[in-house]
NUTINU-525279 format. One record per residue: x negated, y negated, z of N, C-alpha, C, CB in turn. Coordinates in steps of 0.1 Angstrom, whole numbers, plus 5000, padded with zeros to 4 digits. Atoms other than C-alpha are relative to their C-alpha. Glycine has a CB too. Example, Ala and Ser with C-alpha at 12.3 -4.5 7.8 and 13.67 -1.06 7.14 Angstrom:
% residues 2
499150125000487750455078499149885000501050005012
500950115000486350115071500849895008499649954986
***
This chain:
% residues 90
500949905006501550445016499950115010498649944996
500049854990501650795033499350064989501750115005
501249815004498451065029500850095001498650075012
499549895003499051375023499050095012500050034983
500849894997496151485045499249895015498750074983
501050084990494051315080499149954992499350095012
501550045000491151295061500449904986498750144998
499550115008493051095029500449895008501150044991
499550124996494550885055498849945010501550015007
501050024991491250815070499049904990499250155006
500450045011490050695037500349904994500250084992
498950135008492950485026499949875010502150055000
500750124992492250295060499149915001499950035007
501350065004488850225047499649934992499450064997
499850045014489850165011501249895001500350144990
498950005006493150035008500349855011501050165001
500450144991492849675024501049934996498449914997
498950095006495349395025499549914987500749895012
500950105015492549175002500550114991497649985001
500149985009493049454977501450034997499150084999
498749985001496649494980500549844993500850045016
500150165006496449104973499749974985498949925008
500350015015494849134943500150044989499349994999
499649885011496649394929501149944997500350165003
498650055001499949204933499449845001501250075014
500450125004497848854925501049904995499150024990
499450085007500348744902501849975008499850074984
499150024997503348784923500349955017500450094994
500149994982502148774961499049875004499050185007
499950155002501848394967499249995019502049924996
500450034987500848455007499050095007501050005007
501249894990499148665034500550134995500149995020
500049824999499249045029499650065016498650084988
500949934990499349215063500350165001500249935013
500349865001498749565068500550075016498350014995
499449934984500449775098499350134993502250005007
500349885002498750125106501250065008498550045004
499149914995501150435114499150165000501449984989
500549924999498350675123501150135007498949955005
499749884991500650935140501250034989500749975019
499349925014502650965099499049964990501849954994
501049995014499450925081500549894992499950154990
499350035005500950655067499149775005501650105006
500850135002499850235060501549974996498549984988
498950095001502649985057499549824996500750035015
500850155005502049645039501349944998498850004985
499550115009503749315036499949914993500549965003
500050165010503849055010500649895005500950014986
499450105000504248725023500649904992499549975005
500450135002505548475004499950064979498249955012
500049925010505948724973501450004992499850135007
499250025008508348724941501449885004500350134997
498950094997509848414952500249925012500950064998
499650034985509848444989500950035006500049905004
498650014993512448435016500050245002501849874982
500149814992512948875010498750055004500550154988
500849974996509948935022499949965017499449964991
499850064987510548755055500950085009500449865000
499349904997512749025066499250175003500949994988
500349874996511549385081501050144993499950005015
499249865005514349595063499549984985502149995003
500850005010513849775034501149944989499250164997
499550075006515249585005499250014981500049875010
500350015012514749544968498649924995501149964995
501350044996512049344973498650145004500349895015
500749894996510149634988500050104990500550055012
500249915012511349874962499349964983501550034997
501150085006509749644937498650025003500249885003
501149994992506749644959499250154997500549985016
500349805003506850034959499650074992500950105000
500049955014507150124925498449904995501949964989
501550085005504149794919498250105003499949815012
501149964997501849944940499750194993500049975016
500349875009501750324922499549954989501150104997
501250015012499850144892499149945005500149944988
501450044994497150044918499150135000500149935016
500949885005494050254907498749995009499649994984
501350024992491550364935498950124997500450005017
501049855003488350594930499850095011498349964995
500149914988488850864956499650104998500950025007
501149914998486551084962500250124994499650015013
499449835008486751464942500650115013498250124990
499749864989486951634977500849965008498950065010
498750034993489851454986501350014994499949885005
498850005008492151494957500250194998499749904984
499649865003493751834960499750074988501250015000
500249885010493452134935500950034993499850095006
498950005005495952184909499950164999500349904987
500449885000494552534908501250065003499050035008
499549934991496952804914499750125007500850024996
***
């Protein structure tokens, strides 16, 4: 997950927990969820232990597993705040 902004990724750090990464991916993420920060690209990194099966997940490269993962988590729905979601304004 990469912010777009310090103060979204200050947010997501607050919000965006391995418990809720867990329970968004309930039905397929069988293990621990751990969470690595990458404050210096605004940016949160999560693994699925133990996830669609197992075994690719035990691996650090990115893999189809992960792209799975990637595409899952963009229908996770968080309530963030109005003064943190940009302006479509032109």
């Amino acid at each position: 997950m990469i912010a777009r902004s310090p103060e979204i990724y200050t947010w997501l750090e607050q919000h965006l927990t391995p418990e809720v990464i867990k329970k968004h991916f309930r039905e397929i993420a069988m293990g621990e969820v751990e969470r690595f920060e990458a404050p210096n690209l605004l940016a949160l990194n999560f693994i699925l232990h133990d996830s669609l099966g197992g075994c690719g997940s035990g691996s650090l490269k990115t893999d189809a597993q992960g792209k799975t993962h990637g595409l899952g988590v963009l229908f996770l729905e968080l309530d963030v705040p109005d003064e943190l979601v940009p302006s479509t304004d032109g």
